[in-house]
TIRO-2110 file (N, C-alpha, C; in Angstrom, 1 decimal):
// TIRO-2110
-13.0, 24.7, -23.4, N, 1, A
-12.3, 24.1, -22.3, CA, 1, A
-13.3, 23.5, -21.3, C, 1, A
-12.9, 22.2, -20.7, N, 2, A
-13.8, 21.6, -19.8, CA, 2, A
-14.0, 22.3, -18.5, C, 2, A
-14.9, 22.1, -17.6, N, 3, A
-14.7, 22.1, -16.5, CA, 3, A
-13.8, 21.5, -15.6, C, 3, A
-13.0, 21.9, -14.6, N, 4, A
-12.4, 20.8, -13.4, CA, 4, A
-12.6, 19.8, -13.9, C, 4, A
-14.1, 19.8, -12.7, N, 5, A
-14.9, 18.8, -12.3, CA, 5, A
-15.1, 17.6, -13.8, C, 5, A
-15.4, 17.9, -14.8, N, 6, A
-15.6, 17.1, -16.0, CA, 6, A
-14.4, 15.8, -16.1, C, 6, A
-13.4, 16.8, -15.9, N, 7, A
-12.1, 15.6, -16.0, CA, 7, A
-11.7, 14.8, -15.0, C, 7, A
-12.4, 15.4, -13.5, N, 8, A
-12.2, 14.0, -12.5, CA, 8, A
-13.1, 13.4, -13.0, C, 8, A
-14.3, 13.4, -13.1, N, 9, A
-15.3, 12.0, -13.0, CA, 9, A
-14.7, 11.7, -14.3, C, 9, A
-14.4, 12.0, -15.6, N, 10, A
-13.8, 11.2, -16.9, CA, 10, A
-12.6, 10.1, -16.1, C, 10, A
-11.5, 10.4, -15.5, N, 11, A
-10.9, 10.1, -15.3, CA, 11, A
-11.2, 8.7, -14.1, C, 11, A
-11.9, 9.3, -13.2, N, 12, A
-12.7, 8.6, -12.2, CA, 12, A
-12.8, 7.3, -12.9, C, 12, A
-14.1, 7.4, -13.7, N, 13, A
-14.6, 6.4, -15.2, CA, 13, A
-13.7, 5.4, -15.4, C, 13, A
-13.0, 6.0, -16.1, N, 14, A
-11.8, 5.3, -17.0, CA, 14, A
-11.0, 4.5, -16.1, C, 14, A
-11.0, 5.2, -14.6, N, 15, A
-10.1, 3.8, -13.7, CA, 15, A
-10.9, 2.9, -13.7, C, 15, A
-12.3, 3.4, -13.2, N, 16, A
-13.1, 1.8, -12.6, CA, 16, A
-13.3, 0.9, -13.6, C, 16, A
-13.6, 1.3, -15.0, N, 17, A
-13.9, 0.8, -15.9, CA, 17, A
-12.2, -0.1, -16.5, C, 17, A
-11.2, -0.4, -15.6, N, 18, A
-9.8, -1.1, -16.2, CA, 18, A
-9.6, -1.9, -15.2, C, 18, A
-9.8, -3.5, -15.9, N, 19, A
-10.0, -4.6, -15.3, CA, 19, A
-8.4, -5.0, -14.5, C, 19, A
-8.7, -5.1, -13.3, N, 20, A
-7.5, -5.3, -12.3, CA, 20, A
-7.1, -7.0, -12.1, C, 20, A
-5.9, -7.4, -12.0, N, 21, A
-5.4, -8.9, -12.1, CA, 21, A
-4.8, -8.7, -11.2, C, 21, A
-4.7, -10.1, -10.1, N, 22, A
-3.9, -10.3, -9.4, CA, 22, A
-3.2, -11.6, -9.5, C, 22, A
-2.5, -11.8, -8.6, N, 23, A
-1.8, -13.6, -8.6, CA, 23, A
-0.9, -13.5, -7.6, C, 23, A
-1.0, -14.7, -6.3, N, 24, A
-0.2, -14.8, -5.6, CA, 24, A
0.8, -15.3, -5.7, C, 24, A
2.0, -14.5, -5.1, N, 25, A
3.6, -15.7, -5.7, CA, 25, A
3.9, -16.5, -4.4, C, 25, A
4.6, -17.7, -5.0, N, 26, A
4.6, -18.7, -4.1, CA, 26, A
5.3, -18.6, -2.5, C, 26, A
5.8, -16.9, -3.0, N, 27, A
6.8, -16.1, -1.5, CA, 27, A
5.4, -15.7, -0.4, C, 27, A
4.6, -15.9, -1.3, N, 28, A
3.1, -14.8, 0.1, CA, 28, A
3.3, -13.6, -0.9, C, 28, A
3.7, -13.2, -1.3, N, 29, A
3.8, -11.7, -2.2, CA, 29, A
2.3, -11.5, -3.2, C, 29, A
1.3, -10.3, -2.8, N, 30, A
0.2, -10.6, -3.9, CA, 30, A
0.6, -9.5, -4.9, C, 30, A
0.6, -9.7, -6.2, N, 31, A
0.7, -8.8, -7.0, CA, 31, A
-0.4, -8.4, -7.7, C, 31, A
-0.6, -7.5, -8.3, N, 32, A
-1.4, -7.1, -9.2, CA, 32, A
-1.1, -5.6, -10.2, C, 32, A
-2.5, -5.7, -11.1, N, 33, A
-2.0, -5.0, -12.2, CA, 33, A
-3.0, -4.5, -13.1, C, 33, A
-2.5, -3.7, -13.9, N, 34, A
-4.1, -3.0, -14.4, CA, 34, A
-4.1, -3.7, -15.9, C, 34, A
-5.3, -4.9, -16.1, N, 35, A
-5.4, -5.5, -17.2, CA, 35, A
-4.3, -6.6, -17.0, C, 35, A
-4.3, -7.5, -18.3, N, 36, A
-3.3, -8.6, -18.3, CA, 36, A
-1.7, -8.4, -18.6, C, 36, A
-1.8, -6.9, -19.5, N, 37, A
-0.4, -7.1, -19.5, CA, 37, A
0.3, -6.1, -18.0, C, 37, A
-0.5, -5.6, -17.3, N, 38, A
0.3, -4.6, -16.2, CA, 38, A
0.4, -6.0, -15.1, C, 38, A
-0.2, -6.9, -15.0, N, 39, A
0.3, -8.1, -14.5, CA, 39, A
1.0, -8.5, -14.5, C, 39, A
1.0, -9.3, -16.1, N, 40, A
2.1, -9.5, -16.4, CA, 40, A
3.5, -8.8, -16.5, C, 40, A
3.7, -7.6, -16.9, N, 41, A
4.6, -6.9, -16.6, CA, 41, A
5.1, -7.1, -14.6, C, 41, A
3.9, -6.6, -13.6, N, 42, A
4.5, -6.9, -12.9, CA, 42, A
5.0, -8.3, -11.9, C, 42, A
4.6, -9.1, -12.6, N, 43, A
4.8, -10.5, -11.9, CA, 43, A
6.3, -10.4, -13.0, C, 43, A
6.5, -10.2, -13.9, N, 44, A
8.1, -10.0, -14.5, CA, 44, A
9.3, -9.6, -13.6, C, 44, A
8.6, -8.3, -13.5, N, 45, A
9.7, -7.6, -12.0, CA, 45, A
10.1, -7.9, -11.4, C, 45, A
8.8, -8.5, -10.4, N, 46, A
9.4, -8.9, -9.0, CA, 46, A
10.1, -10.4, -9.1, C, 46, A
10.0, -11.4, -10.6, N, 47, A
10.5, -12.8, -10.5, CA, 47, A
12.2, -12.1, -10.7, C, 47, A
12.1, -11.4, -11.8, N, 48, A
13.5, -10.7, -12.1, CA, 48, A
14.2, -10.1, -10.6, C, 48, A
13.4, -9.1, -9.9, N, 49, A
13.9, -8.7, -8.5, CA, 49, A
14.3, -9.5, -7.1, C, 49, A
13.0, -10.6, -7.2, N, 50, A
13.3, -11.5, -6.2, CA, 50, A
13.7, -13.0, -6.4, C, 50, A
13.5, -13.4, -7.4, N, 51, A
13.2, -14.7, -7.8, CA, 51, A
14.3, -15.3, -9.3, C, 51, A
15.5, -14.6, -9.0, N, 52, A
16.0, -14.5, -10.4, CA, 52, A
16.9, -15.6, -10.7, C, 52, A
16.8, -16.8, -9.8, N, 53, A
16.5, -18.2, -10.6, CA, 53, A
15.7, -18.6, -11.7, C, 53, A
14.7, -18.1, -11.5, N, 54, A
13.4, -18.5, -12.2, CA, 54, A
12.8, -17.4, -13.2, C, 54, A
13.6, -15.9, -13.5, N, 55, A
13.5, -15.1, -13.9, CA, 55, A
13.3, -15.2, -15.7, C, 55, A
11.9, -14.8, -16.4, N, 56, A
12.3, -15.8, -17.4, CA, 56, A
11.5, -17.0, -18.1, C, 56, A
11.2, -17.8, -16.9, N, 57, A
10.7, -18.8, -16.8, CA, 57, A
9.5, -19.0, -17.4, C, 57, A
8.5, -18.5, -17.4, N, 58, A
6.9, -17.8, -17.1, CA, 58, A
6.5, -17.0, -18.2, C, 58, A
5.9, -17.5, -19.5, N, 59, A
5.7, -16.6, -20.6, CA, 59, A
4.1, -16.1, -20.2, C, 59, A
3.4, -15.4, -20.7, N, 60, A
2.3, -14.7, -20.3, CA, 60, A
1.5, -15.8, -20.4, C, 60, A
1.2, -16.5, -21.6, N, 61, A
0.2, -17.4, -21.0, CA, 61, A
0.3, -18.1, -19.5, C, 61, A
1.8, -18.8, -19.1, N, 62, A
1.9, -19.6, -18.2, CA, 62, A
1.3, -18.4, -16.6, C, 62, A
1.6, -17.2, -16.9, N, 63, A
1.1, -16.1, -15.8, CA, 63, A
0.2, -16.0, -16.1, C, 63, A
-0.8, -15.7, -16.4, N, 64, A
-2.4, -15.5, -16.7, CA, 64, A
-3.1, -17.0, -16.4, C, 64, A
-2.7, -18.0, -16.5, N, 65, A
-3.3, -19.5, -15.8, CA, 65, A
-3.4, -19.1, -14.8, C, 65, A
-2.5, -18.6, -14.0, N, 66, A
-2.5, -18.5, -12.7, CA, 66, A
-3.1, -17.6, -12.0, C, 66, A
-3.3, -16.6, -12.5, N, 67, A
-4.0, -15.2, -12.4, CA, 67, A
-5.3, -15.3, -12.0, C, 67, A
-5.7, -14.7, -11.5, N, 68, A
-7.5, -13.7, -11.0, CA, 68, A
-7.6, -12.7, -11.2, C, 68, A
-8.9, -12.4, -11.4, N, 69, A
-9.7, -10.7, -12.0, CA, 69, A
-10.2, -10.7, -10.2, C, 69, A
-9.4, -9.1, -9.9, N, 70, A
-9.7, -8.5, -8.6, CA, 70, A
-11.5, -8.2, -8.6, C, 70, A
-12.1, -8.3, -7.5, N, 71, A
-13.8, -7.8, -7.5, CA, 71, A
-13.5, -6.2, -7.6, C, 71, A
-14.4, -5.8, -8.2, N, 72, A
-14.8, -4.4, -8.4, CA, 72, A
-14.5, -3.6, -7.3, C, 72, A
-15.0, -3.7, -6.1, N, 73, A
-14.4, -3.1, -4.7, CA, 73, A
-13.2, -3.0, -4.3, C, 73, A
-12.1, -3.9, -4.9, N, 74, A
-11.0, -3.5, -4.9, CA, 74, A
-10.4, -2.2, -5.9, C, 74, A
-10.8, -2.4, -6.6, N, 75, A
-10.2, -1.1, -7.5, CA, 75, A
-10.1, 0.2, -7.1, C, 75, A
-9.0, 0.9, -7.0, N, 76, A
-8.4, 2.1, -6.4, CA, 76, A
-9.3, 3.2, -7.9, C, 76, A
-9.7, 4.1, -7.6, N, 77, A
-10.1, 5.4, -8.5, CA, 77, A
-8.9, 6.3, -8.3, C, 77, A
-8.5, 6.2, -9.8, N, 78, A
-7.6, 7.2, -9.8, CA, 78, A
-8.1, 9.1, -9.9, C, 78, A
-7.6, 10.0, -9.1, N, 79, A
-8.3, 11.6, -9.1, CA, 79, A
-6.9, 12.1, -10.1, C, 79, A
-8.1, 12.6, -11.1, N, 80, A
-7.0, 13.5, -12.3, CA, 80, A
-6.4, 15.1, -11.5, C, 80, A
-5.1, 14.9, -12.1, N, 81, A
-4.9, 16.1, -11.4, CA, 81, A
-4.8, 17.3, -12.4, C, 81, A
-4.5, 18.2, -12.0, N, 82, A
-5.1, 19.4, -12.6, CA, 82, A
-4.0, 19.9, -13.1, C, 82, A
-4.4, 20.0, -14.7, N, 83, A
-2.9, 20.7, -15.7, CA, 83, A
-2.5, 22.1, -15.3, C, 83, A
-1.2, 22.0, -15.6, N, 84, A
-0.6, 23.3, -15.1, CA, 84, A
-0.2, 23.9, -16.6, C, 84, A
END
Protein backbone atom coordinates (compact mmCIF):
# COMPACT_ATOMS: atom_id res chain seq x y z
CA UNK A 1 0.00 0.00 0.00
CA UNK A 2 1.08 3.52 -0.86
CA UNK A 3 1.52 6.22 1.27
CA UNK A 4 -1.11 9.21 1.56
CA UNK A 5 1.18 11.47 0.51
CA UNK A 6 2.37 9.28 -2.79
CA UNK A 7 -1.20 9.52 -4.23
CA UNK A 8 -1.58 13.36 -3.88
CA UNK A 9 1.55 14.31 -5.78
CA UNK A 10 0.58 11.13 -8.43
CA UNK A 11 -2.56 12.66 -8.76
CA UNK A 12 -1.15 16.32 -8.46
CA UNK A 13 1.11 15.07 -11.72
CA UNK A 14 -1.50 13.74 -13.79
CA UNK A 15 -3.63 17.07 -13.48
CA UNK A 16 -0.82 19.42 -14.56
CA UNK A 17 0.37 17.21 -16.99
CA UNK A 18 -3.67 17.35 -18.97
CA UNK A 19 -3.62 19.89 -21.55
CA UNK A 20 -6.48 22.52 -20.88
CA UNK A 21 -8.63 24.20 -23.95
CA UNK A 22 -10.51 27.05 -23.96
CA UNK A 23 -12.84 29.09 -26.50
CA UNK A 24 -14.79 32.05 -26.20
CA UNK A 25 -18.53 31.93 -27.29
CA UNK A 26 -19.86 34.65 -29.18
CA UNK A 27 -22.35 35.34 -25.75
CA UNK A 28 -18.84 36.52 -23.53
CA UNK A 29 -19.19 32.95 -22.06
CA UNK A 30 -15.34 31.40 -21.76
CA UNK A 31 -15.38 27.78 -21.78
CA UNK A 32 -13.00 25.32 -21.23
CA UNK A 33 -12.00 21.79 -20.88
CA UNK A 34 -9.60 19.17 -20.07
CA UNK A 35 -7.97 18.14 -23.54
CA UNK A 36 -9.87 18.44 -26.91
CA UNK A 37 -12.54 16.27 -26.35
CA UNK A 38 -13.73 17.83 -22.55
CA UNK A 39 -13.96 21.00 -24.77
CA UNK A 40 -15.55 19.84 -27.08
CA UNK A 41 -17.91 18.12 -25.03
CA UNK A 42 -18.36 21.21 -23.22
CA UNK A 43 -18.85 23.85 -25.86
CA UNK A 44 -21.72 20.99 -26.93
CA UNK A 45 -23.65 21.69 -23.71
CA UNK A 46 -23.75 24.95 -23.32
CA UNK A 47 -24.66 25.51 -27.44
CA UNK A 48 -27.40 22.70 -26.60
CA UNK A 49 -28.28 24.74 -23.18
CA UNK A 50 -28.07 28.17 -24.44
CA UNK A 51 -27.76 28.45 -28.00
CA UNK A 52 -30.23 25.71 -29.26
CA UNK A 53 -30.71 27.30 -32.58
CA UNK A 54 -27.41 26.48 -33.46
CA UNK A 55 -27.22 23.30 -31.35
CA UNK A 56 -25.57 20.83 -33.63
CA UNK A 57 -24.13 23.01 -35.83
CA UNK A 58 -20.31 22.74 -34.85
CA UNK A 59 -18.63 19.27 -35.54
CA UNK A 60 -15.26 19.01 -33.53
CA UNK A 61 -13.14 20.05 -36.12
CA UNK A 62 -15.16 23.31 -36.69
CA UNK A 63 -14.74 23.74 -32.48
CA UNK A 64 -11.12 23.17 -32.19
CA UNK A 65 -10.43 26.06 -35.17
CA UNK A 66 -11.65 28.12 -32.79
CA UNK A 67 -10.15 26.93 -29.68
CA UNK A 68 -6.83 27.77 -27.49
CA UNK A 69 -4.48 25.72 -25.28
CA UNK A 70 -4.95 27.54 -21.64
CA UNK A 71 -1.00 28.63 -20.27
CA UNK A 72 0.15 26.29 -17.72
CA UNK A 73 -0.67 28.80 -14.85
CA UNK A 74 -4.04 28.44 -15.41
CA UNK A 75 -4.47 24.87 -14.71
CA UNK A 76 -6.31 24.03 -11.47
CA UNK A 77 -4.36 20.80 -9.49
CA UNK A 78 -6.57 18.49 -8.74
CA UNK A 79 -5.97 17.02 -4.56
CA UNK A 80 -6.77 13.13 -4.54
CA UNK A 81 -8.92 12.30 -1.96
CA UNK A 82 -8.50 9.74 0.33
CA UNK A 83 -10.25 6.11 -0.17
CA UNK A 84 -12.59 5.07 2.22
Amino acid sequence: MRPKDSNVHEEQTRAANIDRWGLRCRCGLELTGSGEDGLVGAVNAHLTDRHPSVAGAYNADDILALAYRLPTSSFSVAVAKESV
